[in-house]
C-alpha positions as CSV (number, residue, x, y, z in Angstrom):
1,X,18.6,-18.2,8.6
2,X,18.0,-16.1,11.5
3,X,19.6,-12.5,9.6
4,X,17.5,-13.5,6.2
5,X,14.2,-13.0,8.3
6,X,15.3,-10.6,10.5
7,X,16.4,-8.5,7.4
8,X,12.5,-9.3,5.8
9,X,11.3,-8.0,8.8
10,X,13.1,-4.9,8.9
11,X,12.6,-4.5,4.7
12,X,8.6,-4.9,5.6
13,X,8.9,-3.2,8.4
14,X,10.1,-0.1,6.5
15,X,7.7,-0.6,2.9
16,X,5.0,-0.8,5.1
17,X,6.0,2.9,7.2
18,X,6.6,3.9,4.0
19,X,3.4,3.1,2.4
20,X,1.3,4.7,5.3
21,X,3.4,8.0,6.4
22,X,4.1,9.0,2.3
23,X,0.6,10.0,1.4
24,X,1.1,12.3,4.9
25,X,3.9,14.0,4.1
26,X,2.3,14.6,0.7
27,X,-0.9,15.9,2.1
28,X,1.6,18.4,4.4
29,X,3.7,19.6,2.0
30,X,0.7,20.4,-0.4
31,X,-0.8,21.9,2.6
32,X,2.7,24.5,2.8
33,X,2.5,24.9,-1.3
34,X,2.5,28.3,-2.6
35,X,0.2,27.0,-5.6
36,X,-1.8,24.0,-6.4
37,X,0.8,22.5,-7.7
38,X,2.5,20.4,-4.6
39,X,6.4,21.2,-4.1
40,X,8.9,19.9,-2.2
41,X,11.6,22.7,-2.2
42,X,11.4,23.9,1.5
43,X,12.1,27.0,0.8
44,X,9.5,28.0,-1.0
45,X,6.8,27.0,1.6
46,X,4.3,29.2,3.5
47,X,1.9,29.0,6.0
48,X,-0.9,31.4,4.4
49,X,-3.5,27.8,3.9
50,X,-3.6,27.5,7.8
51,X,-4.5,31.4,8.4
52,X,-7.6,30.9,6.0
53,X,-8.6,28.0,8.6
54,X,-9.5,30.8,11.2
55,X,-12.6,31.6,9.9
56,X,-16.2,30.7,9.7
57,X,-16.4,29.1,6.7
58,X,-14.1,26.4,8.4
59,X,-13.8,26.9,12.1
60,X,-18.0,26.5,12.3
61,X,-18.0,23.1,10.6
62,X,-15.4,22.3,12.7
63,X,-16.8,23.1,16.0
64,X,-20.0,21.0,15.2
65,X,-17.6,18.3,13.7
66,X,-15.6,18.4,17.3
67,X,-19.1,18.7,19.5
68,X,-20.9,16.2,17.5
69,X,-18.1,13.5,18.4
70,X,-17.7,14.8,21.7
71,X,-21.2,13.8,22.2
72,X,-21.5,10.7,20.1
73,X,-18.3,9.4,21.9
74,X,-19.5,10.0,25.4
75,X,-23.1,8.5,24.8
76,X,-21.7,5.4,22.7
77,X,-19.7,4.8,25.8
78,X,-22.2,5.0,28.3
79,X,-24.7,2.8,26.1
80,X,-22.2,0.4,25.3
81,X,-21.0,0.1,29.3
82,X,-24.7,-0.6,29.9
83,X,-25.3,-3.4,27.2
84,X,-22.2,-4.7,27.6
85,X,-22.9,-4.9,31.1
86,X,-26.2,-7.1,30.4
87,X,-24.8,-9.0,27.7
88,X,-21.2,-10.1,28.9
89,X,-21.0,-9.5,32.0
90,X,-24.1,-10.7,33.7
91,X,-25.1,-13.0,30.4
92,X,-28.7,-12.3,30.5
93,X,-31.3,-14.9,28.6
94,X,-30.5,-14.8,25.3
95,X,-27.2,-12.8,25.2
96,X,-25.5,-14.0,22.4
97,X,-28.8,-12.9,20.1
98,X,-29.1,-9.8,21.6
99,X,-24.7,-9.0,20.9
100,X,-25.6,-9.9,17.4
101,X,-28.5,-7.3,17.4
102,X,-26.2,-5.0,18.9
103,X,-23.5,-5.4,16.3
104,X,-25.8,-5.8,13.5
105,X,-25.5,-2.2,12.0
106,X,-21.8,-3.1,10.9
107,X,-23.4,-5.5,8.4
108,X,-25.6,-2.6,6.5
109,X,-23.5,0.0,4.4
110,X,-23.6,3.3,6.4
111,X,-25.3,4.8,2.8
112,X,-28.6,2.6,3.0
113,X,-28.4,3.5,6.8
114,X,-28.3,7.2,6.1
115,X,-31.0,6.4,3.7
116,X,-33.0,4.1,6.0
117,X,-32.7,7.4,8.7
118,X,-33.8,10.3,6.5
119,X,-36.9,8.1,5.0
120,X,-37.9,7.2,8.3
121,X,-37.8,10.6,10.4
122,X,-39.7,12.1,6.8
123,X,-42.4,9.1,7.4
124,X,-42.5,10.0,10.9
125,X,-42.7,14.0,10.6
126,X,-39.6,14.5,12.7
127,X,-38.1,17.3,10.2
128,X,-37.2,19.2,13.3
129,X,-34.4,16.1,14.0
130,X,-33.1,16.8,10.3
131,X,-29.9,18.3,10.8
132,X,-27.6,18.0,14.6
133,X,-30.2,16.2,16.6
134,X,-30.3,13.2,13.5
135,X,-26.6,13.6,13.3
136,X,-26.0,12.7,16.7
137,X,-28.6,9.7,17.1
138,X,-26.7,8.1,13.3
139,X,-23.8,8.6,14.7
140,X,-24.5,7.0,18.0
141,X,-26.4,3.8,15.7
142,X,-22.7,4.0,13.4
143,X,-20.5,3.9,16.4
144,X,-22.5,1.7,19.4
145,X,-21.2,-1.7,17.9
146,X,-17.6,-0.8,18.2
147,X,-18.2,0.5,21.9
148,X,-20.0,-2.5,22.7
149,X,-17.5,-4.8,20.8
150,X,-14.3,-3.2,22.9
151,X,-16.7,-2.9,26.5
152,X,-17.6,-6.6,26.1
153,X,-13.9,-7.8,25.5
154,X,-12.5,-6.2,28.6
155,X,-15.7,-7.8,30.6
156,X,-15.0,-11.6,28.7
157,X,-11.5,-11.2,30.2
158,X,-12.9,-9.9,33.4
159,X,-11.6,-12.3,36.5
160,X,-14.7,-12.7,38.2
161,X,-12.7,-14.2,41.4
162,X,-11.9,-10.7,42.1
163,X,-15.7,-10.1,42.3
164,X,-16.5,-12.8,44.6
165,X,-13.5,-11.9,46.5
166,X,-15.2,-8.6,47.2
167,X,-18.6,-10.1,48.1
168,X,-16.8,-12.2,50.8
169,X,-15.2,-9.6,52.0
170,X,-18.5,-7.6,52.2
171,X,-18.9,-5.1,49.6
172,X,-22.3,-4.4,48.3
173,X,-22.6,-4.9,44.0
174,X,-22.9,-1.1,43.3
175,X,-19.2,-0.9,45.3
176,X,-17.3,-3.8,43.2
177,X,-18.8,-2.4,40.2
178,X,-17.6,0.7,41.0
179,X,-14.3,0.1,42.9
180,X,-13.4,-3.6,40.9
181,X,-15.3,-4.0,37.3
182,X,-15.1,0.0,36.4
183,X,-11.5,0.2,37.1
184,X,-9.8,-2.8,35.2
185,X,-12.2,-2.7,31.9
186,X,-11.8,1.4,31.9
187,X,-9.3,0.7,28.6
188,X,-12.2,-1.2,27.3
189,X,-14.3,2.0,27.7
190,X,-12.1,4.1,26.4
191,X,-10.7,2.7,23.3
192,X,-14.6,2.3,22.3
193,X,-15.1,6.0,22.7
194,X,-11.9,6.5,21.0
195,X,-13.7,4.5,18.4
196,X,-16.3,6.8,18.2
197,X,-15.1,9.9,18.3
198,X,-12.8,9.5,15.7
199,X,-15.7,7.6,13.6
200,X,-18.2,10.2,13.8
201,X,-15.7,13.5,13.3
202,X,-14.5,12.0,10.0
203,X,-18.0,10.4,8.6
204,X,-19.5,11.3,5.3
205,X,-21.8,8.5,4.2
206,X,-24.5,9.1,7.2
207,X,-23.4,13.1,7.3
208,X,-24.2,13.8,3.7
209,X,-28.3,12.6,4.4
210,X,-28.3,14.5,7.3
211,X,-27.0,17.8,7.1
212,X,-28.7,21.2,6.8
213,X,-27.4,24.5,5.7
214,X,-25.8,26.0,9.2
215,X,-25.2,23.0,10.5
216,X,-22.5,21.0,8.3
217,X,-19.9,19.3,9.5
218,X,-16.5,19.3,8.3
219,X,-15.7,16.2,6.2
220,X,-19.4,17.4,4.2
221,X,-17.8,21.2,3.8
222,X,-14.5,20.0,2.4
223,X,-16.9,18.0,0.2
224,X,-19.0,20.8,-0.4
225,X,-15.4,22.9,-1.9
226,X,-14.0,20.5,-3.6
227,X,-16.8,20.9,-6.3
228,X,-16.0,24.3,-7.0
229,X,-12.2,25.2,-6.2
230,X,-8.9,22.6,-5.6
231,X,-6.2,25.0,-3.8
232,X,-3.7,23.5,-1.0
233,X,-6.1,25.1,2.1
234,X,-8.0,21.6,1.2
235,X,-4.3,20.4,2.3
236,X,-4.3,22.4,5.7
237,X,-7.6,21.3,7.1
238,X,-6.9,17.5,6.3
239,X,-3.5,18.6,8.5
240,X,-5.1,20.1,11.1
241,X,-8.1,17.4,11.7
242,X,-5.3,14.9,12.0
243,X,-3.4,16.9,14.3
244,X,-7.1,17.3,16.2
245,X,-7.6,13.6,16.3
246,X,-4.1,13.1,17.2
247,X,-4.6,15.4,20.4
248,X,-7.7,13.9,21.1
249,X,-6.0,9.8,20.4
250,X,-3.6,11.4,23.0
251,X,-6.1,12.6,26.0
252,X,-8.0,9.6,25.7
253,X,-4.8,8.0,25.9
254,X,-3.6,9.4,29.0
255,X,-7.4,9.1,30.9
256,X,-8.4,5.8,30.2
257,X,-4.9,3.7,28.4
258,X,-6.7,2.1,26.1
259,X,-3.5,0.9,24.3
260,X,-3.6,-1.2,27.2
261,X,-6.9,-3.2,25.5
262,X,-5.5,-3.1,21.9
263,X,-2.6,-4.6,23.6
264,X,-4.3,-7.0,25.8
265,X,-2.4,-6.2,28.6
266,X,-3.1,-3.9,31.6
267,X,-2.2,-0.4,32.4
């Protein structure tokens, strides 16, 4: 009895690597194609799709893609430290109501949010926030609820012994939050920027409202050529974003272990 379910494991095991690595090494060996037309025969691959890359009709969209995540990632984090903070940690009046606020822009599709944005900064006269500045604060309204949601799981399983513990032994609040609470929930904080970034540097739905000509990001350019031309460069960026967000899984990875929360263990 034991072998039959330890050979279904293995079997599912494999289908499902299987099902999520084959559309990859599709996408790579378009991306080395000589034509349109995918092929797997090695030998005929080339690396021409990656050198068109290098230029400003993709590296700019890229950059702002990169920056725009950056920035979303970092600010999601901090917000979410802060709510989380008041919410799960000290369990202010009325803390569950306010988490549900807080994860409440999960329940409405991101394209009535993007609508809901651009109709309201029109209303308001802020055109000057069409384009990066309303990028960043949608992105930062898309991704807060999954930086709060991770921040306030690590502080749930925070042993709060260890903080009274330090206020016996004399350490003033700003000191175990910064020598105590900061350290242990760190994964919590990173994996929710993770989150983020990864989130904003691939979104179209809120992107597509938002945008302005000179400032598109990439998921909207790759959008943008795929009305007027299908050649395996298409291929090489989808490549090289998930080598990007791999790198950038990795760093976040090696700063902050946020495995460690997914997990639920401790670094």
């Amino acid at each position: 009895m034991n072998q039959v379910v330890s050979a279904l494991f293995w079997v599912s095991l494999v289908l499902v690597l299987t099902f999520i690595t084959l559309p990859l090494v599709v996408v790579m060996a378009a991306s080395l194609s000589p034509t349109a037309v995918v092929t797997l025969r090695p030998w005929e691959w080339t690396v021409q799709w990656y050198g068109d890359l290098w230029t400003a009709r993709w590296l700019d969209p890229f950059m702002l893609s990169a920056q725009l995540a950056l920035i979303v990632s970092i600010a999601s984090g901090v917000l979410g430290l802060l709510a989380a903070y008041v919410v799960a940690y000290e369990k202010c009046p009325g803390h569950a109501a306010i988490m549900s606020f807080l994860l409440s822009p999960l329940a409405v599709p991101q394209i009535v949010k993007g609508v809901a944005i651009v109709l309201f900064l029109s209303s308001a006269g802020l055109y000057n926030w069409l384009g990066t500045p309303g990028l960043i604060a949608a992105h930062i309204i898309l991704t807060l609820p999954f930086a709060v949601r991770m921040i306030a799981t690590a502080m749930f399983n925070f042993d709060k012994n260890l903080d009274r513990a330090g206020q016996s032994l004399g350490a003033s609040k700003m000191d175990r939050i910064r020598y105590l609470l900061l350290p242990i929930i760190k994964p919590g904080v990173f994996s929710g920027m993770t989150f983020a970034f990864i989130i904003s540097f691939n979104n179209i739905p809120l992107s597509v409202f938002l945008v302005r000509p000179g400032e598109t990001t990439l998921p909207i350019t790759v959008i943008n050529y795929i009305e007027y031309s299908l050649d395996p460069v298409l291929a090489a960026v989808n490549v090289a974003s998930l080598l990007f967000v791999l790198g950038v899984i990795f760093i976040f990875e090696k700063i902050g272990g946020f495995s460690a929360q997914i997990h639920g263990g401790s670094k």
